[in-house]
C-alpha positions in Angstrom: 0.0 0.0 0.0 1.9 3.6 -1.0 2.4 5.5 2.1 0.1 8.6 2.7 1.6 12.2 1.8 2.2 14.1 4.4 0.4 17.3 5.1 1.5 20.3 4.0 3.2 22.9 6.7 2.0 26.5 7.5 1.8 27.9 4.2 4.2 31.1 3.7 4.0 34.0 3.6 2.7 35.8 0.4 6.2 37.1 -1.9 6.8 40.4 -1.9 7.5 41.8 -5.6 9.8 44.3 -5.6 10.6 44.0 -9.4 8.7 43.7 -12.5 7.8 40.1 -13.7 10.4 38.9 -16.3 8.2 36.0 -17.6 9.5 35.6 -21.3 7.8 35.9 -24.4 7.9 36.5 -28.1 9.6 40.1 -27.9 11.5 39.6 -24.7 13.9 37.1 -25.0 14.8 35.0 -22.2 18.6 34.1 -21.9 19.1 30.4 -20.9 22.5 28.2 -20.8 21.3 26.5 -24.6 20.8 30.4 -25.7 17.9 32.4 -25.7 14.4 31.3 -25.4 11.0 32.5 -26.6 7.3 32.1 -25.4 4.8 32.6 -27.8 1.3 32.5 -26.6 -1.7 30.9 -28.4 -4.7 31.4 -26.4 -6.6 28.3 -26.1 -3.5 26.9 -28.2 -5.2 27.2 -31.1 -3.1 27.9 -34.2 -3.5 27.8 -38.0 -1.2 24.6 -40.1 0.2 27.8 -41.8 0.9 28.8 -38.3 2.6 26.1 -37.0 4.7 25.9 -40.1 6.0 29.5 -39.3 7.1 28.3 -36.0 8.9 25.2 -37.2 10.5 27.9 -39.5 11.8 29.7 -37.4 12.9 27.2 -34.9 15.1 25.7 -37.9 16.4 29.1 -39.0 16.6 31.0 -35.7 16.9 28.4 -32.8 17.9 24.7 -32.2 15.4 23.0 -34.6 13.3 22.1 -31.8 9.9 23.3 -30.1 8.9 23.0 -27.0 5.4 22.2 -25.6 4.4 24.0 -22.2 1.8 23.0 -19.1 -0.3 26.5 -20.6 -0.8 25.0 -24.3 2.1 27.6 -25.5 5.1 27.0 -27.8 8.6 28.0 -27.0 11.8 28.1 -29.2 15.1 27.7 -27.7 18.8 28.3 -28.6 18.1 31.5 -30.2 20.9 33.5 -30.8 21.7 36.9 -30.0 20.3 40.0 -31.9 17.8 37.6 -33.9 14.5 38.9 -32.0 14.0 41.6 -34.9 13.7 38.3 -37.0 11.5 36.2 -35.1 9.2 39.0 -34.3 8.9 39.9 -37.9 7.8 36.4 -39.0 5.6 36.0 -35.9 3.8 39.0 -36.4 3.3 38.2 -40.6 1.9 35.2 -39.3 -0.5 37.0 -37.3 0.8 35.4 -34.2 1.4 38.8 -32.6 -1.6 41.0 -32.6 -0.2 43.1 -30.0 3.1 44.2 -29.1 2.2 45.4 -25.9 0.1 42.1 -24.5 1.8 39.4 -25.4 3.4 37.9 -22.7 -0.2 38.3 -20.7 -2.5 36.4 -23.4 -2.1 33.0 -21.0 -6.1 31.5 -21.6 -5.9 27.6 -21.1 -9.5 26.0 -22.7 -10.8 22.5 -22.7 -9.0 21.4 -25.9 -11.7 19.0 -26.6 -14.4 21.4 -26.4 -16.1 20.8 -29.3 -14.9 17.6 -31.0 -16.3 15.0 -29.0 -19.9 13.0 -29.3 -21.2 14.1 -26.2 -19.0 17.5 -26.7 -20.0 20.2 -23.7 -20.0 24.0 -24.5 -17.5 25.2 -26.6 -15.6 27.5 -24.5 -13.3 28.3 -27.0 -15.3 31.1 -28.5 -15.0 32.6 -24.9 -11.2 32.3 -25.7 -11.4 33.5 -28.8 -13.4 36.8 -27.5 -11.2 37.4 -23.9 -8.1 37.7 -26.4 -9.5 40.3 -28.4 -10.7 41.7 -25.4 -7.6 41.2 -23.5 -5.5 43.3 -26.6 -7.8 45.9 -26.7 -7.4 46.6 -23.3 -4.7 49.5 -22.1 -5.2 48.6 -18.2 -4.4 45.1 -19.0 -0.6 45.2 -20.4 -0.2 45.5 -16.3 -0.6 42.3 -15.7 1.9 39.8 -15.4 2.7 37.1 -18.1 2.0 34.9 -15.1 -2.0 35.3 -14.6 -3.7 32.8 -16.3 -7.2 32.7 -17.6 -8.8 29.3 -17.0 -11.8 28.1 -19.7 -13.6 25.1 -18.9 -16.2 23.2 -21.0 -17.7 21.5 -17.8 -16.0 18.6 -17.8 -13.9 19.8 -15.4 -10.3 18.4 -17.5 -8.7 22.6 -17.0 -10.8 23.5 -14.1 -8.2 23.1 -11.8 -4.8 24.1 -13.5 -4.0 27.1 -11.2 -6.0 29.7 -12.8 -6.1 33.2 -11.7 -9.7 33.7 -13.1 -11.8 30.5 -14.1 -14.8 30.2 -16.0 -16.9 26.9 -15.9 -19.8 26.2 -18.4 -22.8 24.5 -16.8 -24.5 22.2 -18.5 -27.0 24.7 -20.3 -24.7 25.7 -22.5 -22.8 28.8 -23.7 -25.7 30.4 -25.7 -28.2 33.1 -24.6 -29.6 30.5 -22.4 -26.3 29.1 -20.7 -24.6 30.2 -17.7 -21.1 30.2 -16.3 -19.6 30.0 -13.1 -16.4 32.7 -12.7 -14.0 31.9 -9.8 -10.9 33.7 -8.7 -8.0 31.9 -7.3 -8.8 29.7 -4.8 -12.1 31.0 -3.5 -14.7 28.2 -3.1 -17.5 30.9 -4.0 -18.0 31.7 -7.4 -20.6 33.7 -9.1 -22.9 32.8 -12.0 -23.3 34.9 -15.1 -25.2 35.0 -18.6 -22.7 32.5 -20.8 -22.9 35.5 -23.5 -21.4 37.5 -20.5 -18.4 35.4 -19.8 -15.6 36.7 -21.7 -16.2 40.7 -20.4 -16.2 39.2 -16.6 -13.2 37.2 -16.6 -11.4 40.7 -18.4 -13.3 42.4 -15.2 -12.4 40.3 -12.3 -8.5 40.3 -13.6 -9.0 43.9 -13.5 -10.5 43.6 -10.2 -7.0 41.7 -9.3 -4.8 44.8 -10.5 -6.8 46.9 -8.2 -6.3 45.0 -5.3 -2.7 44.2 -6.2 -1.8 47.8 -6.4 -4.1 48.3 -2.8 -1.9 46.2 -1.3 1.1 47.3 -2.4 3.1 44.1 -3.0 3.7 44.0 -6.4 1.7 40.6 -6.5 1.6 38.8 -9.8 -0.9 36.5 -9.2 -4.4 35.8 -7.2 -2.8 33.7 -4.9 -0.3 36.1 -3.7 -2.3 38.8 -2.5 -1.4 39.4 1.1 -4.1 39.0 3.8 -6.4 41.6 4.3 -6.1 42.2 0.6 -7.4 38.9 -1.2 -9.4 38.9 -4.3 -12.9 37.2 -3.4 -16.1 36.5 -5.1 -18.0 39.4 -3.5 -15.8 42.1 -4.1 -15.6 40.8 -7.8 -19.4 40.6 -7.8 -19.1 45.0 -7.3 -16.8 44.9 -10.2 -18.9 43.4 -12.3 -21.8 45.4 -11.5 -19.8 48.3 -12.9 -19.0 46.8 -15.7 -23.1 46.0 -16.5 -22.8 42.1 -15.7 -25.5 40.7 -13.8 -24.0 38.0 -11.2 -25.1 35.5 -8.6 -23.2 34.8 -5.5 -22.4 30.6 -5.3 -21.4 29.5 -2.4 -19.5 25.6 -2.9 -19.7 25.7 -6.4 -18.1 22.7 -7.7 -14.4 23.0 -8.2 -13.8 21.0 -11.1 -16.2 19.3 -13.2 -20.5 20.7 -13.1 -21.3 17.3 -15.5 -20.6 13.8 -14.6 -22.5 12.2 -17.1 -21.9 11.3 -20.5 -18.4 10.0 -19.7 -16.4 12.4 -22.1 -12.8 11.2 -23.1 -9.8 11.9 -21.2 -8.2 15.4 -22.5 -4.8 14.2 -21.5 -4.9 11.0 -23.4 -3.5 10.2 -27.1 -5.6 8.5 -29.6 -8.8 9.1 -32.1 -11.9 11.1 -30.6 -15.3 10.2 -32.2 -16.9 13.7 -33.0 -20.5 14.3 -33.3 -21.0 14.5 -37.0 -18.9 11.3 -37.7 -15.5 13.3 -37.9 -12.3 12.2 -35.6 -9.7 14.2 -34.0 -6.5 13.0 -33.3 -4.4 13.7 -29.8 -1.0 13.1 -29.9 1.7 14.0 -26.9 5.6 14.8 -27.6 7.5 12.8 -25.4 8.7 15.4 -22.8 7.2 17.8 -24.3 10.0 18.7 -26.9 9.0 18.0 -30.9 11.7 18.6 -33.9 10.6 20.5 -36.4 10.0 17.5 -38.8 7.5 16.2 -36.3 5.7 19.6 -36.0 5.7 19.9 -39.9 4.6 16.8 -40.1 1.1 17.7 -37.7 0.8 20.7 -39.8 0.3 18.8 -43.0 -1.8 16.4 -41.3 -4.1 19.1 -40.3 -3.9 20.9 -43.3 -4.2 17.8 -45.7 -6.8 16.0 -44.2 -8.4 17.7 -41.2 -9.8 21.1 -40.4 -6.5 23.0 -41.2 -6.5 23.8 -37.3 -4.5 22.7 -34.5 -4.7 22.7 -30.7 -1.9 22.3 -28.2 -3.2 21.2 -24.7 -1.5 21.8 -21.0 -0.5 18.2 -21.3 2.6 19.0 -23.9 0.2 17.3 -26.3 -1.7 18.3 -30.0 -4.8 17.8 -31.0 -6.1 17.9 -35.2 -9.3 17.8 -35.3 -12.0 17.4 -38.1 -10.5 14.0 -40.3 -12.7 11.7 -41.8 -13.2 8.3 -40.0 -11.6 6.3 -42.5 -8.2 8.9 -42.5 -8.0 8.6 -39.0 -6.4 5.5 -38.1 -3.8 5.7 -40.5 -2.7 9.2 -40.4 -2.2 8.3 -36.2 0.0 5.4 -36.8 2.0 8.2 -39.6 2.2 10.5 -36.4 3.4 7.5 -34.1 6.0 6.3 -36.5 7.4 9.5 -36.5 8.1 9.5 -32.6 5.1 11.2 -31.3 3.0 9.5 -28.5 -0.2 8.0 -29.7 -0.7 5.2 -27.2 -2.3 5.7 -23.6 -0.3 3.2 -22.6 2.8 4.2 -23.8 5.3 5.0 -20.8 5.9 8.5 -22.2 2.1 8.8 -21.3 2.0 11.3 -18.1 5.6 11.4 -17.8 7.8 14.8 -17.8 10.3 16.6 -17.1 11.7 20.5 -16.5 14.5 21.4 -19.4 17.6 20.2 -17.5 21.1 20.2 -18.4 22.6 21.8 -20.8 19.4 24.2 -21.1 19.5 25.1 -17.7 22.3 26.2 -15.7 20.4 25.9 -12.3 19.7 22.0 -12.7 21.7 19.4 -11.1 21.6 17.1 -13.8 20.3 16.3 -17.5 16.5 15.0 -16.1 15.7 14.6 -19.5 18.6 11.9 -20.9 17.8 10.3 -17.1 14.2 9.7 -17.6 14.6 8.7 -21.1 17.2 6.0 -19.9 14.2 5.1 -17.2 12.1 4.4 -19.9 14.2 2.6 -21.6 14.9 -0.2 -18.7 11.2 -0.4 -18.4 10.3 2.3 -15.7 9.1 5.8 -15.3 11.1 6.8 -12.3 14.8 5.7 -10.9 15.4 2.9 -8.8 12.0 0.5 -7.5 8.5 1.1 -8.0 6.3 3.9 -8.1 5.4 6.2 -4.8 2.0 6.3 -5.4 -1.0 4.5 -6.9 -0.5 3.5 -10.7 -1.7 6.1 -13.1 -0.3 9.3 -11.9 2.1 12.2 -13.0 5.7 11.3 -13.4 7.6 14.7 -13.3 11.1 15.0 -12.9 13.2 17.9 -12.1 16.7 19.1 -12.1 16.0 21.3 -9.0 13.7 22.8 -6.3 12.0 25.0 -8.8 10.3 21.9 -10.8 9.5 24.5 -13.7 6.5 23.4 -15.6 5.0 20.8 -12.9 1.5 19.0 -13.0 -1.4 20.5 -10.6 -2.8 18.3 -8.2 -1.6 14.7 -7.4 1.9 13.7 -8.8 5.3 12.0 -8.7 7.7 14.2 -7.9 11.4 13.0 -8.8 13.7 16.0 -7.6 17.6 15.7 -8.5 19.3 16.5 -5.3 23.7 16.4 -4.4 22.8 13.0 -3.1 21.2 11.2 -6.5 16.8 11.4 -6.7 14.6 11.7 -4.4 11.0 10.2 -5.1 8.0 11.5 -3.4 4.2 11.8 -3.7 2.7 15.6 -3.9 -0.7 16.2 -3.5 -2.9 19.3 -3.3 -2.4 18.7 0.8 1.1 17.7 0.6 4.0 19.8 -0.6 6.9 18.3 -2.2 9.7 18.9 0.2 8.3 18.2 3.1 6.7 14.3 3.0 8.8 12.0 4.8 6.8 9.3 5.0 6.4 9.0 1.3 9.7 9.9 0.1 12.5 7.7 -1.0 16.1 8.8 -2.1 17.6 6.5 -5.4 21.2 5.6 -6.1 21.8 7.9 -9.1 24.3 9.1 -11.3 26.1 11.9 -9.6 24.2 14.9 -10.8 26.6 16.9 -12.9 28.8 19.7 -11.3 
């Protein structure tokens, strides 16, 4: 039986920001030990096959040839070299992947990738996406927010719902038309308030600029919901009075569901690869990159599936994955096994499935170790972590990480393998468990020395 995580200590104290977030992104290059790195947002990580090709471009002719998949459904490029930005911003921004200058580090919205595709497909959120962007660029008071806050868009099946977002809205099951509702939740309130589905996208812009009021109240420079000190925390009520100014009608809900408002149909699992029945007898494929990290031939290679046979569209989730929807049924099967036979993850039971890792050596100067070669050697002895079984119950998050920062970790219950001077150390996280403090469930592996 896997031990029990332990529970988490006093929580700390809320940061103090004394400095302005320096969160990469497309214009601001981030300098890294591999070179520079850029963030390019895709709200709802949707993106056009010409798109995508534009990226793999520009990996092959300004980076490392590479891209990498992040835990928000954006794309990075890394081992950029110096004095190349002007470049990259020019072919971003022809591409039409930069439709502000001045927001877009903050354009983080995460939607239920699925949304849409499947038989028994809930809301589709991602027209809420779709319309929060353009709000999001049209507004001046929003270029203060950090490219930290993220906007959180779930369908109702609850796959996003609980990703960490700043401001969260949650279809119920009515829908997203003139009929439907939402529920809108900041941080970690357990109220939320219900508003008109048409509503949606103009409350979430409203309660984020509720945030920046009370941020700048509380003088601490916070860049998120969470770290708002006491006595200046962002709650459903005092949203509720934001809203009202902005001419949205909201009810208070007190223990609103957290995640999912449906529990029936069962809908697929957003995090798994394989085919997805639509509704009008069209598939979508899901697809994961093992670790996150695609070379350009493999990202080409979704582009033209997307733009050959499906609906010229594709979606990247918060699971370092890619979804091409609208194929024919008869397309479908084959054009998966072309994706699998050119490295990508199309099996749920694949042990690349639910298994990743932070960038590691050489990328990064502050990891102990290359995580990345040492979990792909894991895999390749038959295991997802270093040394004997599993902490934890079959089925969960494998994440490893060359230090205490675990860049780019899973939300809620996971396998944590941490790099430390003395080899790995394995340990179950929970919501109610932080991951350096669990004794109990924690194990230290012989290793290879982590490198100086």
């Amino acid at each position: 039986m896997p031990p029990s995580p332990s529970p988490r200590p006093q929580a700390a104290a809320p940061p103090l920001r004394d400095r302005g977030d320096a969160c990469p992104g497309a214009l601001r290059l981030h300098p890294a030990a591999d070179g520079n790195l850029a963030r390019i947002r895709l709200p709802a990580g949707d993106l056009t096959a010409r798109q995508a090709t534009v990226l793999a471009d520009a990996a092959e002719l300004l980076g490392d040839g590479h891209l990498s998949l992040t835990s928000r459904g954006n794309a990075e490029i890394r081992g950029l070299a110096e004095g190349c930005g002007g470049r990259l911003a020019a072919l971003l921004d022809e591409a039409g992947l930069l439709p502000s200058a001045a927001h877009e580090r903050i354009r983080n919205i995460l939607a239920s990738p699925l949304a849409g595709l499947d038989r028994h497909t809930p809301s589709d959120v991602r027209r809420w996406a779709r319309e929060l962007d353009a709000l999001l660029c049209a507004s001046a008071s929003a270029t203060a927010l950090s490219g930290r806050f993220l906007f959180v868009l779930d369908d109702g099946r609850g796959d996003v719902a609980a990703l960490g977002g700043d401001v969260s809205l949650l279809a119920e099951a009515a829908g997203t038309g003139p009929a439907g509702s939402a529920l809108l939740r900041v941080g970690d309130d357990p109220a939320a308030l219900r508003i008109a589905g048409p509503d949606a996208p103009r409350a979430a812009l409203a309660a984020a600029e509720a945030f920046l009021t009370a941020a700048e109240a509380s003088g601490s420079g916070a860049w998120r919901v969470r770290e708002l000190p006491d006595g200046h925390g962002l709650r459903a009520p005092a949203v509720a009075g934001a809203l009202r100014s902005a001419g949205i009608e909201a009810a208070y809900v007190a223990g609103a569901p957290a995640s999912a408002t449906r529990t029936s149909p069962p809908y697929p699992d957003s995090a798994a690869p394989g085919i997805v029945e639509g509704p009008d007898g069209d598939r979508a494929l899901s697809v994961l990159a093992p670790l996150g990290r695609l070379s350009a031939a493999q990202w080409r290679l979704a582009a033209t599936v997307a733009a050959d046979e499906g609906s010229g569209a594709l979606r990247l989730t918060p699971w370092r994955g890619i979804v091409l929807p609208g194929l024919p049924a008869a397309a479908a099967p084959g054009r998966l096994a072309e994706l699998g036979a050119a490295g990508l993850i199309t099996d749920p039971a694949s042990p690349w499935h639910r298994l990743g890792a932070c960038t590691g050596r050489p990328g990064c100067a502050k990891s102990r170790t290359d995580v990345r070669a040492d979990a792909t050697a894991a895999v390749a002895i038959g295991t997802v972590v270093p040394g004997d079984a599993p902490v934890g119950p079959p089925g969960l998050p494998v994440y490893w990480s060359g230090c205490e920062r675990r860049c780019g970790h899973p939300h809620g219950t996971w396998v944590d393998v941490l790099a430390t001077t003395a080899g790995y150390r394995v340990a179950l996280v929970s919501p109610d468990a932080a991951p350096d403090t669990a004794p109990p469930a924690t194990r230290t592996t012989a290793a290879p020395p982590p490198a100086p």
